[in-house]
C-alpha positions in Angstrom: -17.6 10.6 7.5 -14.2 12.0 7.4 -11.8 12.0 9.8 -8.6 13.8 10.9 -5.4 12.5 11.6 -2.5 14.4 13.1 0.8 13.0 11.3 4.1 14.4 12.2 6.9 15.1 9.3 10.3 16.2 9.3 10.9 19.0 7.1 12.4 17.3 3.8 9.1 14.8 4.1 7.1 17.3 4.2 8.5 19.7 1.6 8.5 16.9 -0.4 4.8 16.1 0.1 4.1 19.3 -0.6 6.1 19.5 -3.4 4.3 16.9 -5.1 0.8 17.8 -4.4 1.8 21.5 -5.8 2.7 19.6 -8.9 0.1 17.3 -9.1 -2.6 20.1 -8.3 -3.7 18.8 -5.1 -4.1 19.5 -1.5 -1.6 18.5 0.9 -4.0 16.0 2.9 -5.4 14.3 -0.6 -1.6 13.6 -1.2 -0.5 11.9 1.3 -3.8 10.0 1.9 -3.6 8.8 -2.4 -0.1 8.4 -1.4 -0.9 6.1 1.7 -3.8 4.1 -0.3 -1.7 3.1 -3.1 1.5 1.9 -0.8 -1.0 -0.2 1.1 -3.1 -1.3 -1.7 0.3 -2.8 -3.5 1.6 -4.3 -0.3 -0.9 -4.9 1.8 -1.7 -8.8 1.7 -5.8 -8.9 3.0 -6.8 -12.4 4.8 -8.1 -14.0 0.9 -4.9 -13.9 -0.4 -3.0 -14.8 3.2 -5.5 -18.2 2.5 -4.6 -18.5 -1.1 -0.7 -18.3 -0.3 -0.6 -20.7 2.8 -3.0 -23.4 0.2 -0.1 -22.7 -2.7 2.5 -23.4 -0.1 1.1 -26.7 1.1 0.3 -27.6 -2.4 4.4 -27.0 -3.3 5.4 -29.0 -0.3 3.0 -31.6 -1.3 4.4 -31.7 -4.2 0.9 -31.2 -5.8 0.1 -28.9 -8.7 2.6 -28.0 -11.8 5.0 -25.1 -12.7 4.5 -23.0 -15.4 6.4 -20.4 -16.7 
């Protein structure tokens, strides 16, 4: 189920929110929450890949494994 969130924006943010929804064709709230998704969805590092990173970097200082590139 949905849910609401109250979000407070200066003006310029959020002319330029609704800016880009105008020009996109969408509402105000379904910009900022694609917006939101896709920031955390390219920067968000989830517990799977925390494992895999902390396993690469004891591999690295072990000196185990080789580079490509």
């Amino acid at each position: 189920m949905p849910k609401t969130v109250t979000l407070r924006l200066d003006d310029a943010t959020y002319a330029f929110f609704r800016d880009c929804a105008h020009a996109d064709n969408r509402t105000l709230s379904n910009m900022i929450e694609t917006a939101a998704k896709r920031h955390l969805e390219s920067a968000y590092v989830g517990p799977e890949e925390q494992r895999r990173i902390r396993a690469g970097a004891r591999d690295a200082k072990a000196r185990r494994g080789r580079m490509i590139g």
